[in-house]
N, C-alpha and C positions, 0 to 999 in steps of 0.2 A: 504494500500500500504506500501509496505516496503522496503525502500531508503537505500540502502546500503552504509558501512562509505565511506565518500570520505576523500582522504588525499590531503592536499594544502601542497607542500611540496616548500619552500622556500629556495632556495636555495641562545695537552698536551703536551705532553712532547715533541715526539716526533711521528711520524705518526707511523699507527698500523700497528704490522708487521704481524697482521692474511689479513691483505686486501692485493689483489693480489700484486706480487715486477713484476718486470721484468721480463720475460722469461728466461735470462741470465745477467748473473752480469756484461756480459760487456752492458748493457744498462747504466746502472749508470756511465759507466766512459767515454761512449761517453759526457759525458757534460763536456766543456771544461774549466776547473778552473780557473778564472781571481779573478783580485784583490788584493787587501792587507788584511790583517788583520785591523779590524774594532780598534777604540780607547779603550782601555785598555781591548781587547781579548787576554787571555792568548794564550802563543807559547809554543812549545814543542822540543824536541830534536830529537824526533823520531815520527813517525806515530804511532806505537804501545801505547809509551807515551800517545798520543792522545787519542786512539783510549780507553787504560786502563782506563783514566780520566774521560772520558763522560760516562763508563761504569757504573766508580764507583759512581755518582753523581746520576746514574739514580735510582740505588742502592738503595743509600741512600733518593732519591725524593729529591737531595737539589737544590731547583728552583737558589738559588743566585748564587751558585758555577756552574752553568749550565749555567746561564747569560755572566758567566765573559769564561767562555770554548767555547762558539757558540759566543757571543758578540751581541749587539742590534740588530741585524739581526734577532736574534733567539728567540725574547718575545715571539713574536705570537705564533711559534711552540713550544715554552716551556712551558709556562701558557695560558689558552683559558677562557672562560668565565663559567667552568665548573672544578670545581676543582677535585673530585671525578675522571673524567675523566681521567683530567690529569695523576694522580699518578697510577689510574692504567696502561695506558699508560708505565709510565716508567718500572711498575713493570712488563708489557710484554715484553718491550724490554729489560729489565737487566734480566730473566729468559730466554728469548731464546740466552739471551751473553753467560749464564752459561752453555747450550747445546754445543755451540761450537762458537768459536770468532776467526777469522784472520783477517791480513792487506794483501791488495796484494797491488804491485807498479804495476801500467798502464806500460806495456811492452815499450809502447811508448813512454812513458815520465815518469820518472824515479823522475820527482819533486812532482807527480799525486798519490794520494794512495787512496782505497775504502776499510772501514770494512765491515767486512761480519757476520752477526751473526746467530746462529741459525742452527739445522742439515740439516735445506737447503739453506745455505748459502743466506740468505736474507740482501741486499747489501743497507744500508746506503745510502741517494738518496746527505748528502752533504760528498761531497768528504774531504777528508786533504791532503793538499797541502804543498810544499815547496818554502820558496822565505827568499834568505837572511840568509842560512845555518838553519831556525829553521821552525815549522810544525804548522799547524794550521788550524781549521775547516772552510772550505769557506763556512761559510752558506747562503750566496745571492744565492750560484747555487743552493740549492737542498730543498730550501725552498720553494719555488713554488710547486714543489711534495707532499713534505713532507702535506702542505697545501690542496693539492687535493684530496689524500688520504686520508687525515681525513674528510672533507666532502663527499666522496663518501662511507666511512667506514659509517656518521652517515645518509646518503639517504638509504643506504640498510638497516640500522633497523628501521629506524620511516617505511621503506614500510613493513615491517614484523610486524611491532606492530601493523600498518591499519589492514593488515590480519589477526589477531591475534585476536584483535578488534570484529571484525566480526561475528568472530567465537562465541567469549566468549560473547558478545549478545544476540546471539539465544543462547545459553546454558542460560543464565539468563533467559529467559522468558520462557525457559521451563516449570519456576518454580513459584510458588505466592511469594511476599515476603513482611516482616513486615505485615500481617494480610492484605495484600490486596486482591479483589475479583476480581479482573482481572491480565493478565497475560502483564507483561510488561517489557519494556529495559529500561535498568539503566542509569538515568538519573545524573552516576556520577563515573568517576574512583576507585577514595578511597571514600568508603560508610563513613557519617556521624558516629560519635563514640554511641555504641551502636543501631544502625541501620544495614539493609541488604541494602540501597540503593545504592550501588554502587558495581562494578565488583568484589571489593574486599573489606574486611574484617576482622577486629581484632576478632579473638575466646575469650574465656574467659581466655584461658591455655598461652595465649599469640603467639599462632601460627596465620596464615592468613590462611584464607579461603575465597570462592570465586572464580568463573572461571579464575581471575588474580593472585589470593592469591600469588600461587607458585611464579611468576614474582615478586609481591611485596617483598617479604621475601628474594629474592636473587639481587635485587634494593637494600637494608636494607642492606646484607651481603657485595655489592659493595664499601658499606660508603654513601651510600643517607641518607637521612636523612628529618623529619619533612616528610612525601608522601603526607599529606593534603596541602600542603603547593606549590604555583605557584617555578616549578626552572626544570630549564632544562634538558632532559634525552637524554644523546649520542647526543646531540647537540641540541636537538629542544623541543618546548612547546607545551604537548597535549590537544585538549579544548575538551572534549567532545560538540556536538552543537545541539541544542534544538527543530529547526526549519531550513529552509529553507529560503532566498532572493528571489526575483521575477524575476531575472534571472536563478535560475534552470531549469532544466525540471520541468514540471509542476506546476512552478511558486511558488509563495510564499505562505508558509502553515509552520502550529507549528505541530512539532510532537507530541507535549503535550495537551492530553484533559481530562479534568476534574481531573487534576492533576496526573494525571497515561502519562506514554511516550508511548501510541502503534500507531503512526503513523509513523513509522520510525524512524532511530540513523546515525548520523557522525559524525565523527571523523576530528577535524582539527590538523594539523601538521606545527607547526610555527617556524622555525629558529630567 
């Protein structure tokens, strides 16, 4: 029998502007800006100020100057528990600033401003605001978004990696590996060094190889770093798992016999 992966899915800088924005940018400025500026959040003189500030910082990935521009509001959205992420993160949102960056003022309120970045004007979910002649990022409002969109950004790919998974399974067992005489699923992400057991694989030339190879190699290119090694990918930890609980279907069974995996492979997905 062969038990297809199941994902348990548990549910940076700033939220990813490839995951869907709003239909229309006056989405973003229906939220209504309250509040003050947070203790020692910089002000600015103009929106654009603002707007050029956060741009530069994301720029340059400077988490501290990004602290003091959003203000404690904005840890969470700023650094996650994923640092690799993070920066790329900013380096997506300061590449699509350089496509193209406006400030517009809320027609209606004139204190109210949303950046817009990017050739489709992908709008900033925390507004800058005016209060007291100077500008400033309310990030209480658009933190909450900002927040949603990044976990819904990392749901859609731990569920692409489950499928992926899958896939690169049966491609493994197409095939014998390490001198084995049966045919079996990889009992392992990143194979042991010097082994095939796993989806993926160091060559001798120093490329990856492996139904995941290609994945691993552009994981590497990301700034991952150590892939043997337990740490988070776009937000979640994958276990490959061995065997089943006695609440499955068909109750409790190892997929592992006599040391070969061919009773079935899942995949767990853990936040």
């Amino acid at each position: 029998m062969i038990v297809l992966a199941a994902s348990i899915l548990i549910t940076g800088f700033l939220g990813s502007a490839s995951v869907a924005a709003p239909e229309k940018k006056e989405a973003a400025a229906k939220q209504e800006a309250q509040g003050t500026p947070q203790p020692g959040q910089k002000e600015f003189d103009t929106p654009k100020q603002a707007a050029d500030a956060l741009i530069q910082v994301a720029t340059n990935f400077d988490v501290a100057a990004a602290k003091e521009i959003l203000g404690p509001d904005g840890d969470d959205i700023i650094s996650s528990d994923e640092p690799v992420q993070d920066k790329n993160r900013a380096a997506e949102f300061a590449n699509k600033a350089k496509e193209h960056t406006s400030v517009e003022l809320d027609k209606k309120n004139p204190n109210h401003a949303i950046l817009l970045v990017g050739k489709d004007d992908f709008p900033l979910p925390i507004p800058i605001v005016k209060q007291k002649g100077k500008w400033f990022f309310d990030t209480k409002v658009g933190r909450e978004e900002i927040l949603n969109r990044r976990i819904g950004a990392n749901e859609l790919n731990a569920i692409q990696i489950c499928l992926g998974f899958v896939e690169s399974q049966h491609e493994y067992a197409q095939d014998k590996h390490d001198d084995s005489k049966v045919n079996q699923y990889a009992q392992r992400i990143i194979s042991t060094p010097g082994k095939h057991d796993g989806l993926a694989w160091q060559n001798p030339d120093g490329t990856w190889g492996g139904p995941v190879g290609e994945e691993v190699a552009k994981a590497l290119e990301q700034g991952y770093s150590n892939p043997s090694q337990p740490q988070p990918y776009h937000g979640y930890y994958f276990k490959v798992l061995k065997g089943q609980g006695p609440a499955a279907p068909m109750g409790e069974m190892d997929f592992v016999v006599g040391g070969a995996m061919i009773g079935g492979f899942a995949l767990a997905a853990a936040r």
